[in-house]
N, CA and C atoms as an extended XYZ file, in Angstrom:
237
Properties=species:S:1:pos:R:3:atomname:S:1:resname:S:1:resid:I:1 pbc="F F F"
N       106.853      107.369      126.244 N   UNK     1
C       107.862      108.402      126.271 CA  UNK     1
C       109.233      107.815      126.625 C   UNK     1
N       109.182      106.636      127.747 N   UNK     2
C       110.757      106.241      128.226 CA  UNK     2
C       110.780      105.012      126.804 C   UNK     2
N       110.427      104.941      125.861 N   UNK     3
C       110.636      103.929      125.083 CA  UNK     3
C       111.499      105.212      123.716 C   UNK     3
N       110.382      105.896      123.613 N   UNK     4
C       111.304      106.668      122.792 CA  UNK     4
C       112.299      107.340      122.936 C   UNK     4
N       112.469      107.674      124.342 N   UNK     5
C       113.857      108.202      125.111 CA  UNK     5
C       115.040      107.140      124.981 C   UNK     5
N       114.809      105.886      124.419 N   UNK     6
C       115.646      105.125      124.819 CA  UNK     6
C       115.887      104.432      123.483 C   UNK     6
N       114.957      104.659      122.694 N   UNK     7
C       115.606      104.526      120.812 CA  UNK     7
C       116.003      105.441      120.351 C   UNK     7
N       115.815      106.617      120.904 N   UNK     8
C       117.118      107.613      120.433 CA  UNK     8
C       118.238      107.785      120.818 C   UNK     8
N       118.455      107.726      122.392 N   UNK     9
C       119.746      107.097      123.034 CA  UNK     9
C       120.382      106.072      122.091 C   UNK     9
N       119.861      104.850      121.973 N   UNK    10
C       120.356      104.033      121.113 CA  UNK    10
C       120.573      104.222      119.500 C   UNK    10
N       119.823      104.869      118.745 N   UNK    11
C       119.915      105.341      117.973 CA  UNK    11
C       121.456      106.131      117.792 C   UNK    11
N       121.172      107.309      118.675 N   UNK    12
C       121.976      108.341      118.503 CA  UNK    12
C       123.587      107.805      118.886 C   UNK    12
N       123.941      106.689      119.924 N   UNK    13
C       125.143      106.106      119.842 CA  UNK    13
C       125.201      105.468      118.832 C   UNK    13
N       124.960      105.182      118.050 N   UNK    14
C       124.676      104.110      116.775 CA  UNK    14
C       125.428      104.617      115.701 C   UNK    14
N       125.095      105.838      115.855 N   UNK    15
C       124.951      106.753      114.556 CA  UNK    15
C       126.341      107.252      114.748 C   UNK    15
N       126.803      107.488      116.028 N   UNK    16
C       128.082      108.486      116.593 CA  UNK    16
C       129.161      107.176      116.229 C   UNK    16
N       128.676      105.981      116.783 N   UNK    17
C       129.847      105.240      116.005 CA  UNK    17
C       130.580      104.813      114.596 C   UNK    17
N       129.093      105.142      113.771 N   UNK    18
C       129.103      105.165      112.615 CA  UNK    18
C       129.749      106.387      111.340 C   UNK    18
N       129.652      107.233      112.220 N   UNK    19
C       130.093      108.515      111.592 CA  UNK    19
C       131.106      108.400      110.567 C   UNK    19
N       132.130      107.836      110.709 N   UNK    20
C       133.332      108.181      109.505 CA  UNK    20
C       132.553      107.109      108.521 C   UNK    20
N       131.897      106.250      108.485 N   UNK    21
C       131.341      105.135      107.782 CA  UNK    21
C       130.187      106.251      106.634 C   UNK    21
N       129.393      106.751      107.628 N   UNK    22
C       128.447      107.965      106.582 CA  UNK    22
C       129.274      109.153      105.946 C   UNK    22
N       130.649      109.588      106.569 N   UNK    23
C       131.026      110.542      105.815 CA  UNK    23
C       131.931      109.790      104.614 C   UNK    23
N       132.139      108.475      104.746 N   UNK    24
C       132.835      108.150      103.272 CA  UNK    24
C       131.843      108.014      102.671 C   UNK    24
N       130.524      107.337      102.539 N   UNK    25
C       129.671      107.715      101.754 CA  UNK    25
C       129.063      108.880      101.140 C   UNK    25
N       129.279      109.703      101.912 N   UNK    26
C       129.053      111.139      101.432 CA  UNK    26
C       129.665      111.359      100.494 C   UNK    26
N       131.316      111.341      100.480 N   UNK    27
C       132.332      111.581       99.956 CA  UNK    27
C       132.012      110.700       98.591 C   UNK    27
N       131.471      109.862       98.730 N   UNK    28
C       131.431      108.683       97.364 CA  UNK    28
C       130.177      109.138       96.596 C   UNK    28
N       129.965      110.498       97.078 N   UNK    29
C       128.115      110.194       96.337 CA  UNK    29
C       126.780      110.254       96.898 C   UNK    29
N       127.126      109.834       97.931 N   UNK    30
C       125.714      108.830       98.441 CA  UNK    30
C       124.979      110.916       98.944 C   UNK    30
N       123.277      110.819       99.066 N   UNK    31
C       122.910      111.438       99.289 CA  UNK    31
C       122.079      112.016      100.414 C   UNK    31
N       121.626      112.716      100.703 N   UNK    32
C       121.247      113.096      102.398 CA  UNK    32
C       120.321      112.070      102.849 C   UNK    32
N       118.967      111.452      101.494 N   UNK    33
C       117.907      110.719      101.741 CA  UNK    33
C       118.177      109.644      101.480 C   UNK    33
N       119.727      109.204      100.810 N   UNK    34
C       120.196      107.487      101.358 CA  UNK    34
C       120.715      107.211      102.665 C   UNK    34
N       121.521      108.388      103.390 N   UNK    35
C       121.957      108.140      104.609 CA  UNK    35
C       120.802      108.088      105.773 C   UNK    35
N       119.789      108.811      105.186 N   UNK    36
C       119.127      109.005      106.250 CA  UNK    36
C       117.669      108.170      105.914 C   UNK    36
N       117.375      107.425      105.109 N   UNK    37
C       116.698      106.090      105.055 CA  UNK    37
C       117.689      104.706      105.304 C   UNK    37
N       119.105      104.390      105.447 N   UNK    38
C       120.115      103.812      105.751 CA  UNK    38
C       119.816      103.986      107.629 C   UNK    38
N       119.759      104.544      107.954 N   UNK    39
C       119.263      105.125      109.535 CA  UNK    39
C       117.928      104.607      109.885 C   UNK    39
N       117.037      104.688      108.979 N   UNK    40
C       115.878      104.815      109.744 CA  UNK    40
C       115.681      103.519      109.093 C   UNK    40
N       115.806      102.506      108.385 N   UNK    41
C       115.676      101.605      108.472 CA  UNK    41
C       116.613      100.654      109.539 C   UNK    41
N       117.673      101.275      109.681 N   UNK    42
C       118.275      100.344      110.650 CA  UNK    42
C       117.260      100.449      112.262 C   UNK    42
N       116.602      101.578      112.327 N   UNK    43
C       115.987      101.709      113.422 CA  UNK    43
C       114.813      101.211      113.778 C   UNK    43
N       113.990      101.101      112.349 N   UNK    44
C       112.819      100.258      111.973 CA  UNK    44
C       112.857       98.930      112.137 C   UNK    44
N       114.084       98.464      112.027 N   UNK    45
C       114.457       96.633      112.178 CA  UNK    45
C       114.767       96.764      113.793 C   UNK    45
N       115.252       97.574      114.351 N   UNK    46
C       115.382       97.475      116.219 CA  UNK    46
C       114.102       97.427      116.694 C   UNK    46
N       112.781       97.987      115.814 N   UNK    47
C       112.097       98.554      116.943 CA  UNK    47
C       111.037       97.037      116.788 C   UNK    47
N       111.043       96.817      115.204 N   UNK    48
C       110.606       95.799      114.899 CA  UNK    48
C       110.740       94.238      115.412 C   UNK    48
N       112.312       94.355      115.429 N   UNK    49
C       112.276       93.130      116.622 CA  UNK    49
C       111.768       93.226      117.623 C   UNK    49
N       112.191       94.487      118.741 N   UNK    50
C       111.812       94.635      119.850 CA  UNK    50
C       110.090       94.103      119.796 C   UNK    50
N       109.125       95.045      119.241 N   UNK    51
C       107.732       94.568      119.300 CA  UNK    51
C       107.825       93.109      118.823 C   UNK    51
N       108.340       92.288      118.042 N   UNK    52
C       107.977       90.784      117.516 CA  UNK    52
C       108.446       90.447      119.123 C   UNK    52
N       109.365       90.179      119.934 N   UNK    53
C       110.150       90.019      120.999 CA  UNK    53
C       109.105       90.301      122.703 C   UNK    53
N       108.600       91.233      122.136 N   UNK    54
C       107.704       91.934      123.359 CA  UNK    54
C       106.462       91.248      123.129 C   UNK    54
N       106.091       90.917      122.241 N   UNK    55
C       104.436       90.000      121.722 CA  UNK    55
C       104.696       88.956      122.202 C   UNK    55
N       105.749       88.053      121.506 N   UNK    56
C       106.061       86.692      121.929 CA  UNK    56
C       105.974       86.722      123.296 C   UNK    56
N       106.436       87.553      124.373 N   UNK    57
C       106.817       87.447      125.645 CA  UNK    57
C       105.822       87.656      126.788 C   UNK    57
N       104.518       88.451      125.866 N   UNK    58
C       103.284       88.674      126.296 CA  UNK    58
C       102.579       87.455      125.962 C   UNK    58
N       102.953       86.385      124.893 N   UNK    59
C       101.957       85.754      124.453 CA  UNK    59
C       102.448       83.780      125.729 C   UNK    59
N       103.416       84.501      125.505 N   UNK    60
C       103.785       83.344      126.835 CA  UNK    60
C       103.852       83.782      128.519 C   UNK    60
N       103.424       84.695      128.456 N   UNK    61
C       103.556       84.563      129.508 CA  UNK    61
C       102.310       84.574      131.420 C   UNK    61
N       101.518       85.305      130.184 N   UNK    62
C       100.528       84.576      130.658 CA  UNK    62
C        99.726       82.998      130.782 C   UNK    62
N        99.651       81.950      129.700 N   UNK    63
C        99.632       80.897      129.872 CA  UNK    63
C       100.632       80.257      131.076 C   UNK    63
N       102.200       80.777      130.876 N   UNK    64
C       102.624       80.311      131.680 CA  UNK    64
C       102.530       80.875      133.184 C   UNK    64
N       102.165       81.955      133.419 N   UNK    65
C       101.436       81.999      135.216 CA  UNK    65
C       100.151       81.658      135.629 C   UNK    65
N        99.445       80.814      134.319 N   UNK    66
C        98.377       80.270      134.554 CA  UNK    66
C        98.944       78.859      135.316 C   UNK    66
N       100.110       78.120      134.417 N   UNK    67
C       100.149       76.949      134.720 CA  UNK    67
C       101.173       77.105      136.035 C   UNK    67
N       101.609       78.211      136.993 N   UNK    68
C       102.516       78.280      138.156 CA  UNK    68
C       101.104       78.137      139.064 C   UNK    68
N        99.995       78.303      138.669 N   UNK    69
C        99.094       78.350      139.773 CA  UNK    69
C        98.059       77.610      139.504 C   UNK    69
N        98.308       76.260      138.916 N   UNK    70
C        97.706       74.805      139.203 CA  UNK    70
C        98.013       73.973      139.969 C   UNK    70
N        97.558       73.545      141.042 N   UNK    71
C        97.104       72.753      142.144 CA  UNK    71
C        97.995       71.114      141.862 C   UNK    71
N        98.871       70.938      142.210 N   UNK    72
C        99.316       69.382      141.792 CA  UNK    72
C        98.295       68.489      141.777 C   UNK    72
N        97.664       68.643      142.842 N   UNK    73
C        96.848       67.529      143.325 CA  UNK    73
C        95.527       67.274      142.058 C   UNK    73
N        94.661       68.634      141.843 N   UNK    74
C        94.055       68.277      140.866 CA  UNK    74
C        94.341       68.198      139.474 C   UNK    74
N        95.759       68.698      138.924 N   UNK    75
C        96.388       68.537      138.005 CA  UNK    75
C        96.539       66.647      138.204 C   UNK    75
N        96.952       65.900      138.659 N   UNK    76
C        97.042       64.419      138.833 CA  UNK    76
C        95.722       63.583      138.971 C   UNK    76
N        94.784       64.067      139.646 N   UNK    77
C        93.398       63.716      139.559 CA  UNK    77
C        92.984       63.116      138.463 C   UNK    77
N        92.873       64.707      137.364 N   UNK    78
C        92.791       64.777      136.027 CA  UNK    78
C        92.823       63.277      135.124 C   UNK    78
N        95.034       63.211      135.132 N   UNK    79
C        95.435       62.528      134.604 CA  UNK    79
C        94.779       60.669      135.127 C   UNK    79
């Protein structure tokens, strides 16, 4: 819920800055289901990074608090 509260926040400033940008397109033509697939793909590429971004960060980051809680001593043993 606070994730989607917070891509529409972002979203919705997005969009407010954009405004005279969608009404010249309007003005040129463009139609309700280009502006508004123009939108939702821009939102699809935020959310999309975000998850590629959030995986990566899950996928390191456990290995790496594995290796904060190895032992010097038998880490050198080893070697």
């Amino acid at each position: 819920m606070l994730a989607t509260t917070g891509v529409f926040g972002v979203m919705a400033y997005s969009v407010g800055r954009r405004t005279r940008e969608i009404e010249v397109r309007v003005a040129l033509g463009a139609e309700g289901g280009d502006v508004s697939g123009m939108i939702l793909r821009q939102g699809l590429r935020s959310i999309l990074a975000g998850v590629a971004v959030g995986a990566a960060l899950l996928a390191c980051y456990f290995p790496a608090r594995r290796a904060t809680r190895v032992d010097p001593v038998v880490a050198l043993r080893c070697e």
